[in-house]
C-alpha positions in Angstrom: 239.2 135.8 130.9 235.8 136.3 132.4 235.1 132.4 131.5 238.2 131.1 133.6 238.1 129.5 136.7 242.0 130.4 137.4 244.9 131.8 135.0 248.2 129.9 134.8 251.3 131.8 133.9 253.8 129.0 133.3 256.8 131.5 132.1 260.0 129.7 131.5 263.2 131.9 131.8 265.6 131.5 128.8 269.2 132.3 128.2 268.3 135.5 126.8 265.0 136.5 128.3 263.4 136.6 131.9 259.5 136.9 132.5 258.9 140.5 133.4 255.9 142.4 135.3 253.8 140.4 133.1 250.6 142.4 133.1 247.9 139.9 132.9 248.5 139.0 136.3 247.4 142.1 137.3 244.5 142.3 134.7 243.6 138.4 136.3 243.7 140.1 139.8 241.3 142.6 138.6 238.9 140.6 137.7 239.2 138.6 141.1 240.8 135.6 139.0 243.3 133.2 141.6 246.6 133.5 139.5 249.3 130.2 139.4 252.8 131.2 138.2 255.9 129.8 137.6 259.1 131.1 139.6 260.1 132.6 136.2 261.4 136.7 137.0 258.7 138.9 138.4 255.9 136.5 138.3 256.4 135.8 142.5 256.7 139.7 143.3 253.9 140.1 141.0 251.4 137.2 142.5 252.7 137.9 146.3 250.1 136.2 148.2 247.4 136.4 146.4 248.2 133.3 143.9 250.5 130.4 144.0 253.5 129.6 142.8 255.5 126.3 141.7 259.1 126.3 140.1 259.4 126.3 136.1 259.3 123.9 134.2 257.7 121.6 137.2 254.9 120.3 135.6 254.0 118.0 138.7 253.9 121.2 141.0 252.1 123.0 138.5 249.7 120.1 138.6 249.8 120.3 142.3 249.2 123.9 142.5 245.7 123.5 140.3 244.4 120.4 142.5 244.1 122.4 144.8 242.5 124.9 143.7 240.1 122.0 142.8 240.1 120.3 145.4 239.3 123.8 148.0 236.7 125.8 146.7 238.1 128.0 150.2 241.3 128.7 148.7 240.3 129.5 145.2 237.9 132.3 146.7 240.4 133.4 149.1 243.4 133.8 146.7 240.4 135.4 144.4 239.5 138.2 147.5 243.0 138.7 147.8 244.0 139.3 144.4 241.2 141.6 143.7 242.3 143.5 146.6 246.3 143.5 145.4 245.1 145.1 142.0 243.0 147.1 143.9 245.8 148.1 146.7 249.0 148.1 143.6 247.6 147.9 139.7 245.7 151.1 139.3 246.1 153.3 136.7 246.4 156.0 139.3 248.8 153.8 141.7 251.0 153.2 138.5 250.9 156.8 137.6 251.9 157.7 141.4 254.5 155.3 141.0 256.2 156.2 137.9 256.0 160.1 139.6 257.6 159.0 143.3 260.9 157.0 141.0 260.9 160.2 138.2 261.2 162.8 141.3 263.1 160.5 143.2 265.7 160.0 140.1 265.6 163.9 139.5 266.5 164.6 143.7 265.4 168.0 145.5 
Protein backbone atom coordinates (compact mmCIF):
# COMPACT_ATOMS: atom_id res chain seq x y z
CA UNK A 1 0.00 0.00 0.00
CA UNK A 2 2.83 2.42 0.70
CA UNK A 3 3.15 2.71 -3.36
CA UNK A 4 -0.57 3.89 -3.86
CA UNK A 5 -1.67 7.20 -4.58
CA UNK A 6 -5.45 6.22 -3.28
CA UNK A 7 -7.19 2.72 -2.40
CA UNK A 8 -10.51 1.90 -4.13
CA UNK A 9 -12.88 -0.43 -2.39
CA UNK A 10 -15.47 -1.14 -5.06
CA UNK A 11 -17.50 -3.78 -2.83
CA UNK A 12 -20.64 -5.00 -4.54
CA UNK A 13 -23.34 -6.33 -2.17
CA UNK A 14 -24.77 -9.85 -3.23
CA UNK A 15 -27.83 -11.81 -2.39
CA UNK A 16 -26.10 -13.51 0.19
CA UNK A 17 -23.33 -11.27 1.41
CA UNK A 18 -22.92 -7.51 2.36
CA UNK A 19 -19.38 -5.68 2.63
CA UNK A 20 -18.57 -5.53 6.32
CA UNK A 21 -16.05 -3.21 8.50
CA UNK A 22 -13.71 -4.03 5.84
CA UNK A 23 -10.41 -3.40 7.60
CA UNK A 24 -8.23 -2.07 4.92
CA UNK A 25 -9.93 0.96 5.06
CA UNK A 26 -8.76 1.59 8.21
CA UNK A 27 -5.24 0.15 7.53
CA UNK A 28 -5.46 2.85 4.17
CA UNK A 29 -6.41 5.59 6.77
CA UNK A 30 -3.35 4.69 8.69
CA UNK A 31 -1.18 5.14 6.45
CA UNK A 32 -2.78 8.58 5.40
CA UNK A 33 -4.04 6.84 2.11
CA UNK A 34 -7.57 8.98 0.62
CA UNK A 35 -9.95 5.93 0.50
CA UNK A 36 -12.92 5.71 -2.47
CA UNK A 37 -15.69 3.16 -1.63
CA UNK A 38 -18.65 1.93 -3.01
CA UNK A 39 -22.05 2.29 -1.00
CA UNK A 40 -21.78 -1.50 -0.43
CA UNK A 41 -22.57 -2.18 3.76
CA UNK A 42 -20.23 -0.52 6.10
CA UNK A 43 -17.86 0.92 3.61
CA UNK A 44 -19.81 4.72 4.14
CA UNK A 45 -19.72 4.39 8.06
CA UNK A 46 -16.29 3.19 7.75
CA UNK A 47 -14.90 6.06 5.15
CA UNK A 48 -17.14 8.93 6.93
CA UNK A 49 -15.57 11.96 5.74
CA UNK A 50 -12.45 11.14 5.27
CA UNK A 51 -12.87 9.37 1.60
CA UNK A 52 -15.45 9.45 -0.98
CA UNK A 53 -18.02 7.45 -1.89
CA UNK A 54 -20.10 6.59 -5.25
CA UNK A 55 -22.97 3.93 -5.52
CA UNK A 56 -21.99 0.21 -6.60
CA UNK A 57 -21.62 -0.93 -9.40
CA UNK A 58 -21.36 2.84 -10.86
CA UNK A 59 -18.41 2.66 -12.70
CA UNK A 60 -18.88 6.41 -14.08
CA UNK A 61 -19.06 7.69 -10.44
CA UNK A 62 -16.29 5.60 -9.54
CA UNK A 63 -14.51 7.26 -12.43
CA UNK A 64 -15.81 10.54 -11.19
CA UNK A 65 -14.71 9.99 -7.71
CA UNK A 66 -10.79 9.34 -8.90
CA UNK A 67 -10.73 12.46 -11.33
CA UNK A 68 -10.91 14.21 -8.75
CA UNK A 69 -8.66 13.17 -6.82
CA UNK A 70 -6.52 13.86 -10.01
CA UNK A 71 -7.65 16.65 -10.86
CA UNK A 72 -7.19 18.45 -6.85
CA UNK A 73 -4.06 17.62 -5.47
CA UNK A 74 -6.14 19.80 -2.31
CA UNK A 75 -8.56 17.23 -1.82
CA UNK A 76 -6.43 14.10 -2.06
CA UNK A 77 -4.21 15.69 0.86
CA UNK A 78 -7.12 16.76 2.75
CA UNK A 79 -9.14 13.45 2.65
CA UNK A 80 -5.42 11.99 3.31
CA UNK A 81 -5.12 14.40 6.83
CA UNK A 82 -8.43 13.37 7.57
CA UNK A 83 -8.19 9.78 7.28
CA UNK A 84 -5.02 9.63 9.12
CA UNK A 85 -6.66 11.43 11.85
CA UNK A 86 -10.04 8.99 11.72
CA UNK A 87 -7.63 5.92 12.24
CA UNK A 88 -5.96 7.78 14.62
CA UNK A 89 -9.29 9.23 16.49
CA UNK A 90 -11.38 5.25 15.83
CA UNK A 91 -8.89 2.27 14.48
CA UNK A 92 -6.46 1.75 17.36
CA UNK A 93 -5.77 -1.22 18.72
CA UNK A 94 -6.47 0.39 22.06
CA UNK A 95 -9.74 2.28 20.72
CA UNK A 96 -10.90 -1.26 19.42
CA UNK A 97 -10.05 -2.88 22.62
CA UNK A 98 -12.03 0.03 24.58
CA UNK A 99 -14.68 -0.65 22.36
CA UNK A 100 -15.22 -4.29 22.47
CA UNK A 101 -15.01 -3.59 26.64
CA UNK A 102 -17.75 -0.56 26.69
CA UNK A 103 -20.45 -3.28 24.34
CA UNK A 104 -19.09 -6.56 26.58
CA UNK A 105 -19.92 -4.48 29.99
CA UNK A 106 -22.65 -2.86 28.45
CA UNK A 107 -24.17 -6.44 27.25
CA UNK A 108 -23.37 -7.91 30.80
CA UNK A 109 -25.39 -4.52 32.72
CA UNK A 110 -24.49 -3.34 36.34
Amino acid sequence: MKEFDALVVPSETTPTWKEQFGRVIAEAFSMGLPVVGSDSGAVPEVIGDAGLVFPERNHKALAACLQSLIDNPELLRDLSAKGRARAMELFTWRKLAQQTRDLFLKIMGP
